[in-house]
Residue frames as qw, qx, qy, qz and C-alpha x, y, z in Angstrom:
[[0.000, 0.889, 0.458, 0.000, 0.00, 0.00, 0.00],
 [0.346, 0.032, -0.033, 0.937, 1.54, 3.38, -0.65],
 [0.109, -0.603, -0.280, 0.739, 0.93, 6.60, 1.19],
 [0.283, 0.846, 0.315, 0.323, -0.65, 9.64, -0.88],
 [0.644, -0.047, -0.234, 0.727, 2.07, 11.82, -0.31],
 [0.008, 0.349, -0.163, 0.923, 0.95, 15.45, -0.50],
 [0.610, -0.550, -0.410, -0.397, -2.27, 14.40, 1.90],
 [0.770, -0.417, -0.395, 0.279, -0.24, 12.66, 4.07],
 [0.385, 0.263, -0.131, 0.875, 2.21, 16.08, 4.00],
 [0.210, -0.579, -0.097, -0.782, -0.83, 18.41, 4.81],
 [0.793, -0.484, -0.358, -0.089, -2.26, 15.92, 7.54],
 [0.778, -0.174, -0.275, 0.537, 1.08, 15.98, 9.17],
 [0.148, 0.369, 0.087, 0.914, 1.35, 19.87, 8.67],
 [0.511, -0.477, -0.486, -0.525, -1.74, 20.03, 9.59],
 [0.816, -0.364, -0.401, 0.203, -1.27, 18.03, 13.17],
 [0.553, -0.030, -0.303, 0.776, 2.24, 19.68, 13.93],
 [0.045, 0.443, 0.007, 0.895, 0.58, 23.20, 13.79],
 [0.573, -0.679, -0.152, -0.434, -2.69, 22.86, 15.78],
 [0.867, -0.255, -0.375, 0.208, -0.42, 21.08, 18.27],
 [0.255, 0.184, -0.171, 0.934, 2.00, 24.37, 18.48],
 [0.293, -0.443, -0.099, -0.842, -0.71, 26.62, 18.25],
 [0.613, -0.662, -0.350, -0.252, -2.38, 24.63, 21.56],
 [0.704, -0.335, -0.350, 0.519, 0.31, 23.64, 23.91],
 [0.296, 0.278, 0.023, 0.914, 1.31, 27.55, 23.26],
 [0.311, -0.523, -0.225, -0.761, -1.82, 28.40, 24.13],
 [0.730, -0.600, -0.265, -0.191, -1.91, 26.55, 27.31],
 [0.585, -0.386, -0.267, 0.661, 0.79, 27.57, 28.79],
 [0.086, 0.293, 0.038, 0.951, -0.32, 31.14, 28.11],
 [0.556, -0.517, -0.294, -0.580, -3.77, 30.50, 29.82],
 [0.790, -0.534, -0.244, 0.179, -2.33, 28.64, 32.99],
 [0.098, -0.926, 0.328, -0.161, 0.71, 31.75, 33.12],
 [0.901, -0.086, 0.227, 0.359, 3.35, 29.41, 32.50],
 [0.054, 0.853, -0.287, -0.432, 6.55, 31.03, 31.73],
 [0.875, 0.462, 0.148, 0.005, 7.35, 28.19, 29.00],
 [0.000, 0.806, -0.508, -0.304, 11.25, 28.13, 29.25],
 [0.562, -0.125, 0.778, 0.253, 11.19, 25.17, 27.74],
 [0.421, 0.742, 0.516, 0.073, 9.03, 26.53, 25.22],
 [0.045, -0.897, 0.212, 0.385, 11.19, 29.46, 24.61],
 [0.525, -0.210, 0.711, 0.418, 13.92, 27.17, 23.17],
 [0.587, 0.627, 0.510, -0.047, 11.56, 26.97, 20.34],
 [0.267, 0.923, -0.002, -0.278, 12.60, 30.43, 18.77],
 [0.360, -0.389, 0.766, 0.364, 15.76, 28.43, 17.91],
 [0.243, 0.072, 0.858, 0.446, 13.85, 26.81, 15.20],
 [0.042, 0.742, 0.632, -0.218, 10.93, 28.61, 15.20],
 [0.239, 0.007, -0.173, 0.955, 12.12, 32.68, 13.87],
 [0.174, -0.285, 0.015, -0.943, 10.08, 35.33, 15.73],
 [0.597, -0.466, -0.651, -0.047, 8.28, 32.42, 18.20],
 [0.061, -0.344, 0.505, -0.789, 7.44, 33.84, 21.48],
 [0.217, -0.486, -0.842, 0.082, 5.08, 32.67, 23.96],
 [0.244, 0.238, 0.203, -0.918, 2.46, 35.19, 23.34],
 [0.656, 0.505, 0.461, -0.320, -0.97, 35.05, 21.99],
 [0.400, 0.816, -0.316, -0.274, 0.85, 36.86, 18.31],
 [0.246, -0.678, 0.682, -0.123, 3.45, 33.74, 18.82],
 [0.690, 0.086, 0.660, -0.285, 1.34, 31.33, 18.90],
 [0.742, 0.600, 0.277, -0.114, 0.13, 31.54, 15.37],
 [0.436, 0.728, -0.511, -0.137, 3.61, 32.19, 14.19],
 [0.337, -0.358, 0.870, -0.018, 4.69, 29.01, 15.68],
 [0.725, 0.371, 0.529, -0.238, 1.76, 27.62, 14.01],
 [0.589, 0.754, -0.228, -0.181, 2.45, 29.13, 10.66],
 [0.021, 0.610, -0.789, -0.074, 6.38, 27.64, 11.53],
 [0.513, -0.072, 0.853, -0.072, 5.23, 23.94, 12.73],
 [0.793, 0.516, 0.147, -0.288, 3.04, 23.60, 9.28],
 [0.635, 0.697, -0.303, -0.138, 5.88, 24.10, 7.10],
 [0.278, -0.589, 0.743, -0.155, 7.96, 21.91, 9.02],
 [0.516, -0.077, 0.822, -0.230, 6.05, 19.25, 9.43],
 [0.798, 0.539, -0.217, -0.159, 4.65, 19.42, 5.43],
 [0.431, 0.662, -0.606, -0.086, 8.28, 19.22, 4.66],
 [0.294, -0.295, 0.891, -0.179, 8.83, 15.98, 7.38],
 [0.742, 0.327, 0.441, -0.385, 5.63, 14.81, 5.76],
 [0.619, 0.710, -0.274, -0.193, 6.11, 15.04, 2.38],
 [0.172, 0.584, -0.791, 0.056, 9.68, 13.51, 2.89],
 [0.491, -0.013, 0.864, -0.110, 8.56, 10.12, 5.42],
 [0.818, 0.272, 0.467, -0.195, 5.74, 9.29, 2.48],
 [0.595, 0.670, -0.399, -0.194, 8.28, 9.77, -0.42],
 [0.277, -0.263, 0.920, -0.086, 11.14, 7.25, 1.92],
 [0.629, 0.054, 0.692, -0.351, 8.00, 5.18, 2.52],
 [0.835, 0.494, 0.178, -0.165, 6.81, 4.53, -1.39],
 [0.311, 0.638, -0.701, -0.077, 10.33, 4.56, -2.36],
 [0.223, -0.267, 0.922, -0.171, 11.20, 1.41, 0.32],
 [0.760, 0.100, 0.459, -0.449, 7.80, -0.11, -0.53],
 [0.089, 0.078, 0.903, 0.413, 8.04, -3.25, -2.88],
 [0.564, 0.145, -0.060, -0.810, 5.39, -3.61, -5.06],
 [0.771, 0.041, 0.596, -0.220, 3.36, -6.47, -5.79],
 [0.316, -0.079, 0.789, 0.521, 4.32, -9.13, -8.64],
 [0.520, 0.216, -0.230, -0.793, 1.96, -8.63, -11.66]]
């Protein structure tokens, strides 16, 4: 079976962002100072934990995680064997 590759990219985009865009958001609603979450801005440019932050981390984890997407389902149909005719 082989992966659809740009689906499986967006899903995975898709996932990585809302997942920024919450944990960001909950550690802005429980007044966490998020120094572990700071690190971020290392890979992340212009992340902060602020509300304005959030969605750039979001906007950052999409294109990340397209590009990790996009890349595991090309590996994955590359390594797959097809079936004999």
């Amino acid at each position: 079976m082989k992966l659809h590759t740009s689906a499986f990219a967006l899903t995975t985009g898709i996932t990585a962002g809302l997942i920024t865009l919450l944990i960001t958001f909950l550690f802005l609603i429980l007044g966490y100072e998020g120094t572990t979450l700071v690190k971020v801005h290392k890979l992340f440019f212009g992340f902060q934990v602020t509300w304005w932050g959030a969605f750039l981390g979001m906007l950052w984890a999409f294109v990340y995680g397209f590009i990790g997407g996009l890349f595991f389902a090309w590996l994955y149909n590359s390594l797959q064997k097809s079936p004999p005719a």
